[in-house]
C-alpha positions as a Python dict, from the first residue, in 0.01 Angstrom:
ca = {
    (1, 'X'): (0, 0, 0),
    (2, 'X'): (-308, -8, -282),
    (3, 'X'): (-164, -357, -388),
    (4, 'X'): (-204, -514, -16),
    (5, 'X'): (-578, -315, 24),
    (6, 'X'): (-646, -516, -321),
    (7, 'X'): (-532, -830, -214),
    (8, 'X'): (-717, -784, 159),
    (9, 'X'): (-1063, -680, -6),
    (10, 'X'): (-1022, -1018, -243),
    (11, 'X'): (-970, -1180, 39),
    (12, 'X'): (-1271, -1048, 249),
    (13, 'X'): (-1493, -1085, -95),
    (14, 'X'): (-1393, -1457, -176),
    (15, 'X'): (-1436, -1524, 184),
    (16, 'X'): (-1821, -1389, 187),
    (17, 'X'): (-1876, -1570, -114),
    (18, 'X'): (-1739, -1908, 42),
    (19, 'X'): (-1967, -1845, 354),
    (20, 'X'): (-2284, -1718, 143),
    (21, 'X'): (-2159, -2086, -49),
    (22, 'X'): (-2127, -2298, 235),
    (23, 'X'): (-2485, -2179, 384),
    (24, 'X'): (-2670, -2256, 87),
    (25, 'X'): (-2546, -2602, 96),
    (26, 'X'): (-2603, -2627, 469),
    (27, 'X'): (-2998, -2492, 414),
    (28, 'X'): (-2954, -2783, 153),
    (29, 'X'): (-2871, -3049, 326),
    (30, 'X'): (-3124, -2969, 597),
    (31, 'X'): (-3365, -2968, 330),
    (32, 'X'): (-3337, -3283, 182),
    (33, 'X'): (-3294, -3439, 556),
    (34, 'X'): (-3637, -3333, 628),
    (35, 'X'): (-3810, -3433, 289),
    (36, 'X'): (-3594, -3794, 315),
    (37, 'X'): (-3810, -3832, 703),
    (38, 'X'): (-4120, -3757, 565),
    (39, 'X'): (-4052, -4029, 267),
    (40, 'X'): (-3953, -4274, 553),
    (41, 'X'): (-4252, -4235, 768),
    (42, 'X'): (-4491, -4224, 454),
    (43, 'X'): (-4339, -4546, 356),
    (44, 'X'): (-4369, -4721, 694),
    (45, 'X'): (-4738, -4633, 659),
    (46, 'X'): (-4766, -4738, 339),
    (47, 'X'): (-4605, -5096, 467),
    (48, 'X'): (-4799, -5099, 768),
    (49, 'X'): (-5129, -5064, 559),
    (50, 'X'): (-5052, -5316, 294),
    (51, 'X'): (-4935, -5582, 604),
    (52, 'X'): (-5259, -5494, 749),
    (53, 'X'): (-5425, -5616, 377),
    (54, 'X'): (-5229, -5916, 357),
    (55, 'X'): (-5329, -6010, 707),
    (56, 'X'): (-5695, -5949, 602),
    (57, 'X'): (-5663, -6125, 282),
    (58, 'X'): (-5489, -6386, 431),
    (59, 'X'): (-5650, -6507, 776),
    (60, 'X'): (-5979, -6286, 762),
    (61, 'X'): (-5824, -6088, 1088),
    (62, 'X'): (-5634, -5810, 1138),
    (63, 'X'): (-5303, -5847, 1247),
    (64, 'X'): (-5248, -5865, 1636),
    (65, 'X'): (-5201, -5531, 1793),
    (66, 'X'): (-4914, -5664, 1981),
    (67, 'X'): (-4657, -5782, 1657),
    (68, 'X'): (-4849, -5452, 1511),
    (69, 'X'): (-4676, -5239, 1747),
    (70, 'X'): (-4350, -5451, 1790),
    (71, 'X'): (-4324, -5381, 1382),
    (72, 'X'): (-4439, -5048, 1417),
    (73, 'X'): (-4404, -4861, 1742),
    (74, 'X'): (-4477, -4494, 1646),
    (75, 'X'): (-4786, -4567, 1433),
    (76, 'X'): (-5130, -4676, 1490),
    (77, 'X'): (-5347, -4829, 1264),
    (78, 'X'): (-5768, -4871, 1194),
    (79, 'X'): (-5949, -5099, 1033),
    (80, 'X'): (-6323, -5017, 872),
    (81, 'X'): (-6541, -5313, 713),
    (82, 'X'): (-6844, -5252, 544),
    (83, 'X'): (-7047, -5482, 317),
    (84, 'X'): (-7017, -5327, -18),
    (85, 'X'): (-7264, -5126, -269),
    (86, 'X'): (-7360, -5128, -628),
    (87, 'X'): (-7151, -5340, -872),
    (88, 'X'): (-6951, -5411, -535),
    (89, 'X'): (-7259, -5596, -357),
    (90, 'X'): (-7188, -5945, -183),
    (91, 'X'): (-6773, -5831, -161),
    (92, 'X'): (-6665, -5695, 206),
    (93, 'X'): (-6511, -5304, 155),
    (94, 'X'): (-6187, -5256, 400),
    (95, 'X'): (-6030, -4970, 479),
    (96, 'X'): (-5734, -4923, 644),
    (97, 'X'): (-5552, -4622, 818),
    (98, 'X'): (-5225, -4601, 948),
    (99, 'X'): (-5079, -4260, 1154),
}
């Protein structure tokens, strides 16, 4: 009778331990899901900005809000111009942000 309580409170230990286990990885996994979305929006910002340059540099306009939003439809973007200052005078200051 002592041998099978031995066995069953292995049992009911290594079981514990396998669940405490399989959590961690779960909270894991969950974790790294979230911090891989953030990485993905941030980047899709970060291309939307830099298209947003390129259209700038390129044609002197921002791109149209219509391909804008057909390349990006969950952000927005704004554009501010302004003449710049100092050592900057006579070049054109853009900045550009993308939520």
């Amino acid at each position: 009778m002592k041998r099978s309580a031995f066995i069953l409170m292995e049992l009911v230990v290594s079981l514990v331990l396998l669940e405490m286990l399989l959590a961690g990885m779960s909270n894991a996994v969950a974790i790294t899901g979230e911090y891989n979305r953030c990485q993905l929006v941030r980047q899709q910002c970060l291309s939307a900005a830099q298209a947003q340059l390129d259209s700038l540099a390129a044609t002197g306009n921002a791109m149209d809000e219509s391909v804008f939003v057909s390349i990006w439809p969950k952000l927005a973007s704004s554009i501010e111009q302004s003449d710049g200052e100092g050592d900057w005078a006579g070049l054109r200051k853009v900045s550009v942000t993308v939520s």
